[in-house]
C-alpha positions in Angstrom: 301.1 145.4 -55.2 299.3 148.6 -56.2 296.7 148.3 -52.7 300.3 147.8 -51.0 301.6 150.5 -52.2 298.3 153.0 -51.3 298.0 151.4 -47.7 302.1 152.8 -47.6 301.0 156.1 -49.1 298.4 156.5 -46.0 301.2 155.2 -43.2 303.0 157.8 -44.4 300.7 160.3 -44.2 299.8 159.0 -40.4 303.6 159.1 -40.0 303.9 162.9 -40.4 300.7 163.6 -38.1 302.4 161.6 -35.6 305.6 163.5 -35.9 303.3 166.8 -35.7 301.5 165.6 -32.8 304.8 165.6 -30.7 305.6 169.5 -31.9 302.2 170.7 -30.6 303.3 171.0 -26.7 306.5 172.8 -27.9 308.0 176.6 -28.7 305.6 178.5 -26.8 305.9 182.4 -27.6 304.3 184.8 -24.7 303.6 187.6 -26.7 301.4 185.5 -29.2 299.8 183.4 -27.4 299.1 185.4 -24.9 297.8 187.7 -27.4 295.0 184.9 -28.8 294.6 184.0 -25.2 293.8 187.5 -24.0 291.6 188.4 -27.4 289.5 185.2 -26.6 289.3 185.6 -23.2 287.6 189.6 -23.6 285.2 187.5 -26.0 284.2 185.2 -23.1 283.4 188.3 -20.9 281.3 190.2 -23.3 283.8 192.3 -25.5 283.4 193.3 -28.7 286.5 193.3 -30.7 287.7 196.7 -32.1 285.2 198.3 -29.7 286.1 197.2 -26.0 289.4 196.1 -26.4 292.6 196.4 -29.2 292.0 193.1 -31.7 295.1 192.8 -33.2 293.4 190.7 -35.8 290.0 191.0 -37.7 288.2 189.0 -34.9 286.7 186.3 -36.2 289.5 183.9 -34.9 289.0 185.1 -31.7 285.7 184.4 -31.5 286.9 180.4 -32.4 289.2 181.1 -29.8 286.8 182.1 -27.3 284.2 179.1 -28.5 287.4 176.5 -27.8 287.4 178.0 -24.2 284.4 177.8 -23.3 283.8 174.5 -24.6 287.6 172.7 -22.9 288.6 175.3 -20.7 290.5 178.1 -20.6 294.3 176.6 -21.7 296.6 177.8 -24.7 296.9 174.1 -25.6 293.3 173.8 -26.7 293.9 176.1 -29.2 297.0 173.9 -30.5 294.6 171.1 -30.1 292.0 172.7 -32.8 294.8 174.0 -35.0 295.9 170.0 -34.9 292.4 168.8 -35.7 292.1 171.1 -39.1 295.8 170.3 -40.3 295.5 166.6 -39.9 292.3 167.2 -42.4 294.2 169.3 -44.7 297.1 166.8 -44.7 295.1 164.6 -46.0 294.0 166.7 -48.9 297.5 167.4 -49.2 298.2 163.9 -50.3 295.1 163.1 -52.1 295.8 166.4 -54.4 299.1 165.1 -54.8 298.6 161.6 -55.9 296.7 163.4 -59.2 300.4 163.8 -60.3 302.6 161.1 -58.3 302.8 157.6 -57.1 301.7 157.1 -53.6 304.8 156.9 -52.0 305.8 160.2 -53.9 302.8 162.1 -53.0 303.3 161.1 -49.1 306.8 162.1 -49.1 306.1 165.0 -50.4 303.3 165.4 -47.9 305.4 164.8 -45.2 307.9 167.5 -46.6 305.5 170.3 -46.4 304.7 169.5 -43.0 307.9 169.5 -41.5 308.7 172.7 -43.4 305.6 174.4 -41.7 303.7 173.6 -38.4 307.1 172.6 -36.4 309.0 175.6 -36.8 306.0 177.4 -34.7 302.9 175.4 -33.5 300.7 178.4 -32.6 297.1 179.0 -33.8 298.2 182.4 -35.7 295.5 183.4 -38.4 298.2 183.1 -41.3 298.4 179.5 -40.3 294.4 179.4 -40.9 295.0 181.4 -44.0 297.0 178.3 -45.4 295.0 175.9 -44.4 291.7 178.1 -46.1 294.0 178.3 -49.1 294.5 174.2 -49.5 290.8 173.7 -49.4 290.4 176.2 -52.1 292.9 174.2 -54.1 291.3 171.2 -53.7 287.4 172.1 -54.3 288.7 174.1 -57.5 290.0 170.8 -58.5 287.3 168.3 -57.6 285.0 171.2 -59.5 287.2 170.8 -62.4 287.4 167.3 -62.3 283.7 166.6 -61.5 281.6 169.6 -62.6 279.7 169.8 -59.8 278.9 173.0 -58.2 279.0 171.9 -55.0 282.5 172.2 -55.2 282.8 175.2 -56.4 280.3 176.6 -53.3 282.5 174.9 -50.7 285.8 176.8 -52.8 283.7 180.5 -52.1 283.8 180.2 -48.3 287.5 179.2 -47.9 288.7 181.7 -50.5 286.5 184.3 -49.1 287.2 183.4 -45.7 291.0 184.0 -46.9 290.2 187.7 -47.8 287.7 189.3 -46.0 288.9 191.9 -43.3 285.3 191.6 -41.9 285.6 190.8 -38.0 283.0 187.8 -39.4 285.9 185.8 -40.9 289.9 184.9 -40.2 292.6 187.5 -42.0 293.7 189.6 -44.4 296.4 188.5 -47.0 297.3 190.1 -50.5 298.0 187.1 -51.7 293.8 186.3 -51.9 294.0 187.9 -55.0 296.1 185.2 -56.3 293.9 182.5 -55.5 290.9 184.4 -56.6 292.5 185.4 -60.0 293.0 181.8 -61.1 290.4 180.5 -59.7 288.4 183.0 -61.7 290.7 181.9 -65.3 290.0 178.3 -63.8 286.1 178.6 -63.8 286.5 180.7 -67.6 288.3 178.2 -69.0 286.9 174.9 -67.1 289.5 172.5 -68.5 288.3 168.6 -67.9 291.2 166.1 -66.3 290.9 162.7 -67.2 289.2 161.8 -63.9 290.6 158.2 -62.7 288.3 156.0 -60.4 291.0 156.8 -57.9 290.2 160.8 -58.0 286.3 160.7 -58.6 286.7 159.3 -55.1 288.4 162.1 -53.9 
């Protein structure tokens, strides 16, 4: 009953990516996209941002951007496309941080809640949106690092919490709320508390 009840949790979970999928052609906003478009497309000729041409951003996105091009094309859709890709990884960390504290079908639900309450309402590959999805990794290495006590966790939680902060044209954006995640992060590796790790979460 219990390996029913998981295999539910996971259609669930593939549920709400399919329901995401069918957002991804919709609510295009000119001014945006053709913002990223236009900052990736100076890349692909040679720009530098801040330098050659007005980065609204820090620049590193852009320069994802302007890889996506020139790898599929030059199409505003790829860029959904990627933007897809990483969620549909983070969804699934979603639901396996989730089942720590609820049944499967709980933690999918839930799951499938904060997707509808985020992607739909505007599919477009903004930097906050890669802020969010930095900030869920974070989450989840701090807790496999707690859980586990392997470093390696904690290395892969640096990256996505730096790559959260930094207004260096190397990485994404620039949030105040970094400091949040990097505050308890740093009371989280002080303290080090130890879960009860199940079989379930040493897996994940």
């Amino acid at each position: 009953m219990r390996d029913r009840r998981e295999i539910a949790g996971w259609l669930l979970v593939g549920a709400s990516l399919v329901y995401l999928w069918m957002f991804m052609p919709r609510g295009w906003v000119p001014h945006d996209e053709g913002t990223l478009g236009q900052s990736a497309e100076h890349i692909l000729l040679g720009h530098l941002p801040h330098v050659d041409y007005q980065e609204p951003y820090t620049g590193g996105l852009s320069l994802l951007h302007a890889a996506v091009f020139k790898v599929f094309g030059v199409d505003l859709v790829y860029l959904r496309w990627v933007l897809f890709a990483a969620f549909a990884a983070v969804q699934l960390l979603i639901y396996v941080i989730l089942r720590r504290f609820l049944e499967p079908i709980g933690a999918a639900l839930v799951a499938m809640l904060s997707l509808t309450w985020s992607f739909p309402n505007y599919f477009a590959s903004l930097p906050s949106w890669w802020v969010l999805l930095c900030a869920i990794v974070c989450v989840w290495a701090f807790i496999r690092y707690t859980e586990t006590g392997s470093l390696r966790f904690a290395a892969a939680a640096g990256p996505a919490c730096r790559s959260r902060s930094s207004r260096r044209a190397c990485t994404f954006s620039w949030r105040s709320s970094w400091r949040f995640c990097t505050g308890g992060g740093t009371v989280w590796f002080a303290s080090r508390p130890r879960w009860e790790a199940s079989a379930w979460r040493s897996r994940f």
